[in-house]
C-alpha positions as CSV (number, residue, x, y, z in Angstrom):
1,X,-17.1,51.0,44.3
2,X,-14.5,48.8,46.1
3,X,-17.5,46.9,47.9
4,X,-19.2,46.8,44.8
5,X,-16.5,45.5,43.1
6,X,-15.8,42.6,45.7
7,X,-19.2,41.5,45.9
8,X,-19.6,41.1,42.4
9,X,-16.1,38.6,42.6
10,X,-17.7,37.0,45.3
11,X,-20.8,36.4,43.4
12,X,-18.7,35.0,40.5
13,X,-16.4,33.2,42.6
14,X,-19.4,31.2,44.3
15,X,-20.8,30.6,40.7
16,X,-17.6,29.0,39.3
17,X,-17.1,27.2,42.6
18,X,-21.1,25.9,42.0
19,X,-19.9,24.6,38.5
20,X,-16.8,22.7,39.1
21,X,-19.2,20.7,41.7
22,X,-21.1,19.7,38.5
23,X,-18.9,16.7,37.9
24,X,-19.8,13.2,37.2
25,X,-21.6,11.2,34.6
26,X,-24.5,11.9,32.1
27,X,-27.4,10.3,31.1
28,X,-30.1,10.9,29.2
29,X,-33.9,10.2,30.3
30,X,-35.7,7.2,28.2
31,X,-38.7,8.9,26.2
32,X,-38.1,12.6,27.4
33,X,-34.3,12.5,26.4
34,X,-33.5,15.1,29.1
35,X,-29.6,15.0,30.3
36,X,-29.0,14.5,33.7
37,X,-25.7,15.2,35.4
38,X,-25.4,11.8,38.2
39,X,-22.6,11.6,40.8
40,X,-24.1,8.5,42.1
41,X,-23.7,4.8,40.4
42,X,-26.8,2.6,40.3
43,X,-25.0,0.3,42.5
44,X,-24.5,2.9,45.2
45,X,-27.9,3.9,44.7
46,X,-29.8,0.2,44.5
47,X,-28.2,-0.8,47.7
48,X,-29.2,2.1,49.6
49,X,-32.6,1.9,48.4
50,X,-33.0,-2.3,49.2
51,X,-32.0,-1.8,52.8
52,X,-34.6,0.4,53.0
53,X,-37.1,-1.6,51.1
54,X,-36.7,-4.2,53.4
55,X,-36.8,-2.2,56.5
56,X,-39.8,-1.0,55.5
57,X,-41.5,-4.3,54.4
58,X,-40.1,-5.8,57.6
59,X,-42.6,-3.2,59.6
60,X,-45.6,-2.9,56.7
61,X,-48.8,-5.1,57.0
62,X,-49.5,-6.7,53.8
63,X,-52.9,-6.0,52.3
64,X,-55.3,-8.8,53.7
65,X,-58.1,-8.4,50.9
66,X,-56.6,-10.6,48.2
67,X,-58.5,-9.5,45.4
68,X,-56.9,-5.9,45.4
69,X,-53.4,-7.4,46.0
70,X,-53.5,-9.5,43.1
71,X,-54.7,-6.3,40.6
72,X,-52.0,-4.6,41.9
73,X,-49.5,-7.4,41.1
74,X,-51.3,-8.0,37.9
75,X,-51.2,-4.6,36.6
76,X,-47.7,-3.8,38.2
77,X,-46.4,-6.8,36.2
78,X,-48.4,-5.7,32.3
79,X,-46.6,-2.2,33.3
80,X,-43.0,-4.0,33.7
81,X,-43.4,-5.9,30.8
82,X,-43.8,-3.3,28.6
83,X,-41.0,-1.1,30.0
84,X,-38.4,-3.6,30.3
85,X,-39.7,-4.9,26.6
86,X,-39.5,-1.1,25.7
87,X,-36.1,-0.5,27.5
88,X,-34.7,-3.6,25.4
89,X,-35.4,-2.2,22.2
90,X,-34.3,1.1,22.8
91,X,-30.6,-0.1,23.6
92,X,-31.0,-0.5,27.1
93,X,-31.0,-3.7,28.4
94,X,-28.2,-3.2,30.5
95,X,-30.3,-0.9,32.5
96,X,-33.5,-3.4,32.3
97,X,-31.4,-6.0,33.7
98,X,-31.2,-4.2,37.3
99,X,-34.6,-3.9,38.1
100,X,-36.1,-6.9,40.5
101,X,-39.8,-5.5,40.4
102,X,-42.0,-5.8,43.3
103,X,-45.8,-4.5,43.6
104,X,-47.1,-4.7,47.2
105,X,-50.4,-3.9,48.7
106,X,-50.0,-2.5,52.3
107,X,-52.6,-1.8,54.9
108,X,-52.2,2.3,55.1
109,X,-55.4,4.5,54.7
110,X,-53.0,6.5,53.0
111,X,-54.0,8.0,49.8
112,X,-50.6,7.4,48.7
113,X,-48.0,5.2,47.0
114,X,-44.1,5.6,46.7
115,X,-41.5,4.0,44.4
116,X,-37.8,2.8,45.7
117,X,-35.3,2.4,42.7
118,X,-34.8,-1.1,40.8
119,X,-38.5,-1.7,40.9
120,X,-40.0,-1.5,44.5
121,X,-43.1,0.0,44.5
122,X,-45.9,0.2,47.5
123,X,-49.4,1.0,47.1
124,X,-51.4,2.2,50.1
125,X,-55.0,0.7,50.5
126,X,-56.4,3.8,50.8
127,X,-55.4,5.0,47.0
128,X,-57.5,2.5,45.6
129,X,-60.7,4.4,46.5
130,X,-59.4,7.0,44.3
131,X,-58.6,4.9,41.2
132,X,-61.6,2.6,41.2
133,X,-60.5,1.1,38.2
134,X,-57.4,-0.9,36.9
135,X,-56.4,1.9,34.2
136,X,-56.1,4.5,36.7
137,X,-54.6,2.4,39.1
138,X,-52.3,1.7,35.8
139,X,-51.6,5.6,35.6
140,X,-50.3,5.5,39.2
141,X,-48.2,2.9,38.6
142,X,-46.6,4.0,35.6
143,X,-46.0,6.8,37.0
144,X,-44.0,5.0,40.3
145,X,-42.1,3.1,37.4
146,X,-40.8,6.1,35.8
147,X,-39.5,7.2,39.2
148,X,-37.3,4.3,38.8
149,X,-36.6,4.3,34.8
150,X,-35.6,8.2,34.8
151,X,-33.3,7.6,37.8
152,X,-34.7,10.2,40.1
153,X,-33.8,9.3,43.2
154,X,-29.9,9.3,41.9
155,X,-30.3,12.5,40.9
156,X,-31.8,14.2,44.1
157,X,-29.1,12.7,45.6
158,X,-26.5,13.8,43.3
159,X,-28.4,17.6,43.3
160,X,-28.0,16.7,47.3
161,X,-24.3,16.3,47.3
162,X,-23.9,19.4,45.0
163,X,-25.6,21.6,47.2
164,X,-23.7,20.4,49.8
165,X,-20.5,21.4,48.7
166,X,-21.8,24.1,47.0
167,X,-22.6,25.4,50.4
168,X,-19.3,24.6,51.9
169,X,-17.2,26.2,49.1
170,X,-19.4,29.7,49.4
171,X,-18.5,29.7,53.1
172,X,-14.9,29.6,52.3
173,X,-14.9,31.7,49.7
174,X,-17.2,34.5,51.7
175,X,-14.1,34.2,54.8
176,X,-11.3,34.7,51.9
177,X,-13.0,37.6,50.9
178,X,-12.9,39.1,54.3
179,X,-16.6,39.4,54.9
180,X,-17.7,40.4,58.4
181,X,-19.1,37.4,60.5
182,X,-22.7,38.8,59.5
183,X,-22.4,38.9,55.9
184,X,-21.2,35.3,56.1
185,X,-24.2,34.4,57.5
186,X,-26.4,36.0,55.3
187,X,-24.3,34.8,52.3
188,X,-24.6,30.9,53.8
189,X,-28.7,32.2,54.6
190,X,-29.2,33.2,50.9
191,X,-27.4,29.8,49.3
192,X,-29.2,28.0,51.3
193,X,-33.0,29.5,50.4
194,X,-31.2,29.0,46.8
195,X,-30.6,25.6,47.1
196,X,-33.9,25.0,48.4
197,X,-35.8,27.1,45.7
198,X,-33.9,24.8,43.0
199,X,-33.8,22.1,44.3
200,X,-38.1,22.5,44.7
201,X,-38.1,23.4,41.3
202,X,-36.4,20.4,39.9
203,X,-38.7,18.2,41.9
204,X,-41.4,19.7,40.1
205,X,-39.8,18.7,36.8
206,X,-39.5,15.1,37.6
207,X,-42.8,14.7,39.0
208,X,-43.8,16.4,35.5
209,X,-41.5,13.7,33.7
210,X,-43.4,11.0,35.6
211,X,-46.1,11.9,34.6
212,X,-45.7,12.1,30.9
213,X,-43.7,9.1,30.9
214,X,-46.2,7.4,33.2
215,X,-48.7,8.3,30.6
216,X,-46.8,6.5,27.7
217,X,-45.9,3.3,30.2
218,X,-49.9,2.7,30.9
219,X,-50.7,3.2,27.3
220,X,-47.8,0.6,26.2
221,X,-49.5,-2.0,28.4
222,X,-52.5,-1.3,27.1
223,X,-54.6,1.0,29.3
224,X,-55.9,4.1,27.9
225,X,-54.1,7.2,29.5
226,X,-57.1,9.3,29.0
227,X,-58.5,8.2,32.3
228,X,-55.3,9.7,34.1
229,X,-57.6,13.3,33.2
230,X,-60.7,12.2,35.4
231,X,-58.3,10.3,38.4
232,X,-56.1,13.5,38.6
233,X,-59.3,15.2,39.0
234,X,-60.7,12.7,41.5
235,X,-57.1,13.2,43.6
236,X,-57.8,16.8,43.4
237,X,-60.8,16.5,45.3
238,X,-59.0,14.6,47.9
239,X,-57.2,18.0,49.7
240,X,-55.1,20.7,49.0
241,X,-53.4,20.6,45.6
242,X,-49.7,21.2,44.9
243,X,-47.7,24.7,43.5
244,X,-46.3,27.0,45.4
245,X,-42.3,28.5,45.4
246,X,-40.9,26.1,47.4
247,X,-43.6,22.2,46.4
248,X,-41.5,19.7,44.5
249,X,-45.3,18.7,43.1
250,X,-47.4,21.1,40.5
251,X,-50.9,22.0,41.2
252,X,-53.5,19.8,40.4
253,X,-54.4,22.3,37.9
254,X,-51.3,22.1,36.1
255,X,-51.0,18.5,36.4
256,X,-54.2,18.3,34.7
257,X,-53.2,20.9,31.8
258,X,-50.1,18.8,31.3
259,X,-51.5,16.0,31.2
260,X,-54.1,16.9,28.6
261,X,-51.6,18.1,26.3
262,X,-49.5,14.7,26.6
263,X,-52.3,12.7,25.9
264,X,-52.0,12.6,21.7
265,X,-48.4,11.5,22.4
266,X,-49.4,8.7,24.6
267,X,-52.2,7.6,22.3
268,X,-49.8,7.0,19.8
269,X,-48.3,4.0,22.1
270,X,-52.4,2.7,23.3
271,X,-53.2,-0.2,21.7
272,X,-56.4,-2.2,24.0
273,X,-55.2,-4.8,25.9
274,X,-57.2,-8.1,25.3
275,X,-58.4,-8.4,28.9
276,X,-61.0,-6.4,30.3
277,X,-60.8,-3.9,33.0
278,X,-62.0,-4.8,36.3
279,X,-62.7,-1.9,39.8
280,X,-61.4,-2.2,42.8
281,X,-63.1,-4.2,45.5
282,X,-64.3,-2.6,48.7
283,X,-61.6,-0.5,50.4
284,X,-62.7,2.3,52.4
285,X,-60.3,5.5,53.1
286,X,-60.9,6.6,56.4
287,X,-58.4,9.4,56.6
288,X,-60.7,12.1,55.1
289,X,-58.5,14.7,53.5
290,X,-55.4,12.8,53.7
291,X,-52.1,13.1,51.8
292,X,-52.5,12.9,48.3
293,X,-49.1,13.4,46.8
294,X,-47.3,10.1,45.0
295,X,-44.0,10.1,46.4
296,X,-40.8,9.0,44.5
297,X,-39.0,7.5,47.1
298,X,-38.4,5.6,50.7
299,X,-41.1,6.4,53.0
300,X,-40.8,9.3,55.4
């Protein structure tokens, strides 16, 4: 009963110790209103993310076929219009004001594309294969922009720093308690799985968020989301799909299903741009089955 009784402390020691981590500011997510609990600024966070913008760009070869750059530019820019137009109506324009967009087309057979906070998104030539057209390329997009409007890469960093501590404050609590040297380990083994279990899961809620604010984005700058159905389906047939305990991305499946059911809401922003849609010019992917995902942030 006496080990019982300690283990349970323990347990509720490490969960108050987990909870006084949980300090900081919080925000609430444009369009999805979820709160989110930031121990970053956006200052920290832009400058991190701009020196690695520009080490990447420094080693990145520029898209040569100037047709597809310019659509990418073209549509990057309708998509920032409307968000920043949207952000300014919506009380926040203080927010609007940090973003310096960027679009850039780079030479990678990658079926891929990644956002870095303030507005620094990179396409890889071998996505546009898979979008065809300007609306789906449009869905990508918006979905890279609402990386950066939701403030995700703050927040994994924030989530980083709590786990961190967390971890540390479980250690010395599991040595005040008098644990043998083995139970500490399996106490830091079992925090950390934790960590990484929830950690996964939230990833899977933003990249859910970016997709049904991505949705809203593409429809507000006049491209109809209901194409986001059949290109989520094309990058389904591209390789393995997403899921699984420890992804930070849902299935395709899922994605799909999700996506389906935000479509009325999205429709409800759609109104036809004037200007009509064009497909991508010639770009072959060579990479087969290569990786599919759309990542939120630097390049690994």
């Amino acid at each position: 009963m006496y080990r019982e009784m300690k283990s349970v402390k323990l347990f509720l020691l490490s969960v108050v110790a987990t909870l006084l981590v949980g300090c900081g500011t919080t925000s609430y997510v444009p369009i999805t209103g979820r709160s989110q609990n930031l121990l970053v600024s956006d200052e920290e966070v832009l400058s991190l993310s701009n020196q690695q913008y520009q080490q990447y760009m420094q080693s990145a070869k520029p898209s040569t076929n100037a047709a597809n750059t310019a659509m990418v530019k073209r549509v990057g820019q309708n998509l920032a219009t409307a968000v920043v137009s949207y952000l300014n109506q919506n009380g926040l324009g203080a927010d609007a004001q940090k973003y310096a967009w960027e679009f850039n087309l780079v030479q990678d057979n990658q079926v891929n594309a990644f956002c870095m906070p303030g507005g620094k998104i990179v396409v890889y030539e071998g996505l546009l294969p898979v979008t065809q057209d300007e609306a789906s390329l449009a869905i990508v997009l918006g979905h890279e922009i609402a990386h950066a409007v939701a403030k995700h890469s703050a927040e994994r960093l924030s989530n980083a720093y709590k786990s961190q501590y967390g971890a540390q404050i479980v250690g010395v609590v599991a040595q005040q308690a008098g644990l043998s040297s083995g139970t500490q380990q399996l106490v830091a083994l079992g925090t950390s799985l934790g960590s990484q279990l929830w950690t996964s899961g939230f990833s899977r809620k933003q990249e859910s968020e970016a997709d049904r604010m991505g949705l809203i984005f593409a429809a507000m700058a006049g491209y109809d989301p209901q194409v986001a159905v059949t290109f989520w389906q094309r990058m389904a047939q591209q390789g393995s799909g997403g899921g699984g305990l420890f992804s930070d991305h849902p299935s395709d499946a899922t994605r799909v299903k999700n996506i389906q059911s935000w479509l009325p809401e999205a429709q409800q922003y759609y109104k036809p741009a004037a200007t009509t849609t064009t497909t991508t010019s010639s770009s072959k992917n060579t990479t087969g089955k290569s990786s599919k995902t759309i990542r939120i942030s630097s390049k690994k």
